[in-house]
C-alpha positions, 0 to 999 in steps of 0.5 A: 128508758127509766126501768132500763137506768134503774135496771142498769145503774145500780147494779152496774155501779156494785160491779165496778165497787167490787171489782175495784176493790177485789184487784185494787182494794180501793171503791172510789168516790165517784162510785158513791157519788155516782150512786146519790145523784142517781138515785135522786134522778131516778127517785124523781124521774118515777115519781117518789115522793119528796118524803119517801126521798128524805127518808132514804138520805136519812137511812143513808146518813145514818150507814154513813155514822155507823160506818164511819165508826167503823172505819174509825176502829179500823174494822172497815175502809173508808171506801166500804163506808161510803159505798154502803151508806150510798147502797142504804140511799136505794135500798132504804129503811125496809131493807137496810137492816137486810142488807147489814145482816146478807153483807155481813154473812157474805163478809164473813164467808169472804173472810173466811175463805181470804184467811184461809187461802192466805195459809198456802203458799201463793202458786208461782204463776200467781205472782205476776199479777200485783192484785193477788200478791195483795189480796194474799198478803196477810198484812192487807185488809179484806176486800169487804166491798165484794161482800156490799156489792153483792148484799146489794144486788141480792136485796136491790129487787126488792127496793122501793126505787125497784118496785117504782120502776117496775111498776110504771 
């Protein structure tokens, strides 16, 4: 049942980051939320040590005050913020600087590609749907919580919390 929850749940939770933001351009707290308290559940359910648990709240503190600082420059949302310092807690310190360097090359492809799609004109059977009026809108942001969740998912196996999971 645990290698099911830690087979599931983080990777479930990115999902529903991305998706949120992508048609809503908002990751809500209880995603992040969600993905602390799980993570403490399954850190103690395969038996992680109280150290190797403290380290990754310290990694995911420390993604917290990075990010904060850039949602405070306006460079991401508050959202991202929280999602990344939350994905930082499963990954941990041995992937955390991976996970930064694969989020931000899928951002910028992402970017990219928004910027690019938003020079054309938005095809008639398109406007109904409010998700891509904003996503083509140029005075809305990007959703940089696509580019988190899928860094995550590409990094996740190779996690301690993974590995522990696996092992069992």
């Amino acid at each position: 049942m645990i290698d099911i929850a830690a087979l599931l749940i983080f990777p479930l939770a990115m999902t529903y980051a991305a998706f949120s933001d992508l048609f809503t351009m908002t990751i809500s707290n209880w995603i992040s939320l969600l993905l602390v308290v799980a993570y403490l559940v399954l850190a103690f359910a395969v038996g992680l040590s109280w150290q190797d648990m403290a380290w990754a709240f310290a990694c995911g503190a420390l993604v917290l005050v990075i990010t904060f600082g850039m949602f405070c420059a306006g460079w991401m949302g508050g959202g991202d913020a929280k999602l990344a310092a939350a994905s930082a807690i499963w990954l941990g310190w041995a992937h955390v600087m991976n996970y930064g360097l694969v989020a931000s090359v899928f951002g910028a492809v992402l970017t990219l590609a928004i910027i690019s799609i938003r020079r054309w004109p938005l095809p008639a059977f398109l406007t109904r749907y409010d998700w891509v009026l904003r996503l083509h809108d140029q005075r809305e942001g990007i959703p940089y919580g696509i580019a988190l969740a899928l860094a995550g998912l590409y990094i996740y196996p190779q996690s301690q919390i993974w590995l522990a999971t696996s092992n069992m």
